[in-house]
N, C-alpha and C positions, 0 to 999 in steps of 0.2 A: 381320668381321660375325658368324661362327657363334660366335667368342668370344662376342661379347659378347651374343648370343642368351641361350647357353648359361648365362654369368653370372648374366642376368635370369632364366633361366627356373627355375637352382638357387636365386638371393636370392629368387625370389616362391616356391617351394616352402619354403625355410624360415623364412620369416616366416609360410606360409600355418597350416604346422605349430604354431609355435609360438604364434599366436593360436589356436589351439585349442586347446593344451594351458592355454593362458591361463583359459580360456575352462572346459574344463573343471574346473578347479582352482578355479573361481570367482574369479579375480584379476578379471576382463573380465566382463562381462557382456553381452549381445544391446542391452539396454537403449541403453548408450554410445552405440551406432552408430544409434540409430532417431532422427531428427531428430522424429519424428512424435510430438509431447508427449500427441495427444487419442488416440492408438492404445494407449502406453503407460500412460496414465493409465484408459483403461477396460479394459485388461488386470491392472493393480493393483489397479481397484476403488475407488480413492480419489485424491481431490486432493491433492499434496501441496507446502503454502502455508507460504513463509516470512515469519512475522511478528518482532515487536520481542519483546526478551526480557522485557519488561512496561513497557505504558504505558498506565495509569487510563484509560479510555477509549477505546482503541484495537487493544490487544491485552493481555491479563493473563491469566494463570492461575490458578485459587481453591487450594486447600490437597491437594484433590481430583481436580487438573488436567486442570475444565474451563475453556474456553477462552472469553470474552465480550471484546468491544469491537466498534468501526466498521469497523478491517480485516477482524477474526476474522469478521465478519457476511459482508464481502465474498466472503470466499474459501467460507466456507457457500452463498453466492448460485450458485455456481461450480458448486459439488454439486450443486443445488438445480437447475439449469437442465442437468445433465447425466443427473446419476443420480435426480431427484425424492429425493433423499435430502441433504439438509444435512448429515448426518453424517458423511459419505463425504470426511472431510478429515483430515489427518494433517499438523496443526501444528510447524513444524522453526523455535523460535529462532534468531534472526540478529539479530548485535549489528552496528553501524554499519561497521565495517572488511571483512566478510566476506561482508553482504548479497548485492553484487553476483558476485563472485566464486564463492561457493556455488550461485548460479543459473546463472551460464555452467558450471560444473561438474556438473550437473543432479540435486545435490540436491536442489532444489526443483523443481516446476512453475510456481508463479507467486513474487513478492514483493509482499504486500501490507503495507509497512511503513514507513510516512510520511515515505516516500522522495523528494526532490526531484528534478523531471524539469529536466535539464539534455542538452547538446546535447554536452559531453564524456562524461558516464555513457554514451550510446547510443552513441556511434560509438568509446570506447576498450573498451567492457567487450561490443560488438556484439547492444547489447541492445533493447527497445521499450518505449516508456512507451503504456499504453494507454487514456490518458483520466486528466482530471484529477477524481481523483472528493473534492479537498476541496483548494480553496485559502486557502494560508496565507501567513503571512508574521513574518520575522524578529521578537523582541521582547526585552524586557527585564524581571524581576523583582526588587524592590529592598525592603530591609527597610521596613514602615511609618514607623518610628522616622527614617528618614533626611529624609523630609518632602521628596521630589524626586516632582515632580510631572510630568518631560519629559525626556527622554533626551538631549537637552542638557544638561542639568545635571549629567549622569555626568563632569565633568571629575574625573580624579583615582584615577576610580574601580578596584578592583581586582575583573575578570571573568572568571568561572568559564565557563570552554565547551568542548564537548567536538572532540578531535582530529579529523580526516581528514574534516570535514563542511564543507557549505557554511556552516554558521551560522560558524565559523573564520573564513574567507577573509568574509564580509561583515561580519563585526564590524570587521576591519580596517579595511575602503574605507570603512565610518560615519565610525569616528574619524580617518580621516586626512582624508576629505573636509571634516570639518566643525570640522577641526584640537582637537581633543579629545584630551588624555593620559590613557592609562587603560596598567592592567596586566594584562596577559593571562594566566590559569594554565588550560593544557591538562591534558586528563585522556582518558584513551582512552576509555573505558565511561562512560554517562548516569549510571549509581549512582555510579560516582566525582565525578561534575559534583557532582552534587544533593547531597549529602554533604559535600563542599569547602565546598560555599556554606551548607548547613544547620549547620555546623560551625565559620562563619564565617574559616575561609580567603579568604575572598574577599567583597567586599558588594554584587553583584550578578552576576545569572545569566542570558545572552543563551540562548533558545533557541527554535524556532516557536511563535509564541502558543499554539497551540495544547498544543503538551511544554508550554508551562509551566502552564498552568490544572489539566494534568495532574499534574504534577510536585506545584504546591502542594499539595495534599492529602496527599502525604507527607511534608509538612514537620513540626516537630516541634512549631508554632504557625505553622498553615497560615493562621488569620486575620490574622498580622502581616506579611502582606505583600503588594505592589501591583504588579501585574503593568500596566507603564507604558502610553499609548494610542497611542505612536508604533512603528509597521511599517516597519524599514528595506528592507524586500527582495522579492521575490517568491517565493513559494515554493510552488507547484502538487504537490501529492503525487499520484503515481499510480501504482496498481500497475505492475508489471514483467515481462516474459517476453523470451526468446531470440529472435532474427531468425533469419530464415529457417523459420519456423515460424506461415506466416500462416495452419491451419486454426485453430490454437491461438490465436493472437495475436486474431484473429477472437470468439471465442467469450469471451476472456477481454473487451476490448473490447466487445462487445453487451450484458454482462452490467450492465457498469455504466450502459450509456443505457438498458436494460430498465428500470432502477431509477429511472431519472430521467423516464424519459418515461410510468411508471407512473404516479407522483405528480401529473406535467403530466395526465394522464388523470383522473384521481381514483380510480385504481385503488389499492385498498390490500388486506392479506392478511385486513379484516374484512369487503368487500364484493364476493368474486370472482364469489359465485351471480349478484351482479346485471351484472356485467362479462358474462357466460356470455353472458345476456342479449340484450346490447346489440346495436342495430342501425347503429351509429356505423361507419363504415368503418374508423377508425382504431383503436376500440376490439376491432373484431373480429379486426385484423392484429395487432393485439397479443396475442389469446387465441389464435391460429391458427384460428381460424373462417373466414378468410380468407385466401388465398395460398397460398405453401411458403415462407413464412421461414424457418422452423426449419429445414427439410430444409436448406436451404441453407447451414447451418453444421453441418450432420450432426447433428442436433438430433432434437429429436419436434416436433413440430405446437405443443404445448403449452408449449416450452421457458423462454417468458418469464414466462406464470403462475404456472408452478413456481416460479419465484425471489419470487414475491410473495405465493405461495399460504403457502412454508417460513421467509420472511427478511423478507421487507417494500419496500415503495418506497424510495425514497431519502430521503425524510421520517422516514418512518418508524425506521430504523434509525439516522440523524442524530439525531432527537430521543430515541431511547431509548441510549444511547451517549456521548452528547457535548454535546448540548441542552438543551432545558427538563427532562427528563424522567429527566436523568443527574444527578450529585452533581459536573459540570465545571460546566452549566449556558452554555455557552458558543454566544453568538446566532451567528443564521445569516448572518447577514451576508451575504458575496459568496457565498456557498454555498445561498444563495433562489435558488429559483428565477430564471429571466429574467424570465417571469411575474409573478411580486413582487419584484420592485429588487432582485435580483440577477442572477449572471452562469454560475451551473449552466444549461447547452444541452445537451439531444441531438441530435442528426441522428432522423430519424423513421426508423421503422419502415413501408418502402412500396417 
């Protein structure tokens, strides 16, 4: 027994050493070991959000590397409801293979990257999807010239899609379900997909409706081609964060029903003097005029304004993004409100 005392007591003394030598050497850092992402993230001063390595609408970078699209806005919202600063964001590329991986390794703080929430991503990679903040689903784009009007018609066909995603594994189960022969050419990286097919290695391109309306505009005759009307799949995209990390998980989550339940308010970033205002109960819990909501996510009072005061409701940066008011132009579809014939809900703020 004093053996093995002893053994423990010299193996915990030099691993204790050597983590500090670690440590001092800057191999290790304090960070690693802080479970606590909103401690470490206001000790850095900034958010820091993994998006796509460019996608028209979503996430891109200009020549001058700043950062615009519908996630990039998200993770602004993020700053914006933390720091009263949108800027407070520090953008980390992540391509499809490495997304999840990078965040369990905490590179990132969040992933906002039109990431499908599925039920193995969470419980193999032990991570949280936190609200489905844009539903999508599977599609297909096909040259004009081939005059195919329905994804039944793809018999034959030869399809560009890219590796280790779910768009793969449900292009299968389409054609096998509906017994359809087609040829399958994988490609790691989305610039490889898009490329293969604009290059015509291949005569159509399965990707979420949404990638493709994106995609088209960097085609090389972005008019000659017809993005089909049939949705094989479901495909709910939501940002991402680590488990076991519910102050974070929390705040990352409210951020986005702040945005949705702004909208359902009629709150938007041009009329917040008249929101101040209001004597709406629900509009005042939303300003914090009313309650401790904020406090309650270690917040300010003010936390949800902020995101609409810097970023906008969920309207608002849908239609400038990805909407009428983008060069995607892509309708809201399921992504209306509940309110108007869609299926965007938040839980209320109360």
């Amino acid at each position: 027994m004093g053996r093995l005392f002893g053994w423990n007591f010299r193996t915990g003394l030099m691993i204790g050493c050597a983590l500090a030598i670690a440590i001092a050497a800057g191999f290790i850092t304090y960070e690693k070991y802080d479970s606590n992402t909103l401690k470490r993230t206001l000790r850095r001063d900034a958010v820091y959000c993994g998006v796509s390595t460019g996608l028209p609408g979503f996430s891109s970078s200009d020549s001058n590397g700043n950062w615009s699209g519908f996630d990039v806005d998200f993770c602004r919202a993020i700053a914006a409801a933390i720091f009263d600063d949108p800027k407070k964001v520090k953008f980390v590329p992540l391509n499809a293979k490495e997304r999840f991986t990078e965040l369990s390794r905490r590179k990132v703080d969040v992933v906002a990257r039109n990431s499908t929430w599925t039920m193995s991503r969470e419980t193999e990679y032990a991570l949280n999807f936190a609200g489905v903040s844009y539903y999508d689903g599977q599609g297909f784009m096909v040259p004009h010239a081939r005059n195919i009007t329905s994804a039944l018609e793809l018999d034959g066909s030869s399809v560009c899609v890219q590796s280790g995603t779910t768009t793969e594994l449900n292009l299968g189960d389409y054609f096998r379900a509906n017994n359809i022969k087609y040829e399958e050419k994988k490609f790691g990286k989305l610039e490889e997909v898009v490329s293969a097919y604009n290059s015509g290695q291949c005569n159509t391109l399965s990707a979420d409706v949404s990638q493709l309306y994106a995609l088209r505009l960097n085609l090389s005759k972005s008019g000659e081609h017809d993005i089909l009307p049939d949705v094989i799949s479901k495909e709910p995209l939501a940002p991402i964060v680590r488990q076991k990390d519910d102050d974070w998980y929390l705040i990352v989550k409210w951020t986005l029903y702040a945005m949705l339940n702004a909208e359902e308010l009629g709150i938007n970033s041009q009329n917040i003097d008249v929101a101040l205002k209001s004597k709406k109960p629900d509009v005042m819990r939303f300003t914090g005029a009313e309650g401790a909501y904020g406090e309650q996510l270690n917040l300010s009072k003010d936390w949800a304004l902020r995101i609409v005061k810097h970023v906008g409701n969920y309207g608002e940066v849908y239609d400038r993004n990805v909407g009428a008011g983008s060069k995607l132009g892509i309708p809201r579809g399921l992504n209306q409100l509940w309110t108007a014939g869609g299926i965007q809900y938040a839980p209320p703020i109360r």
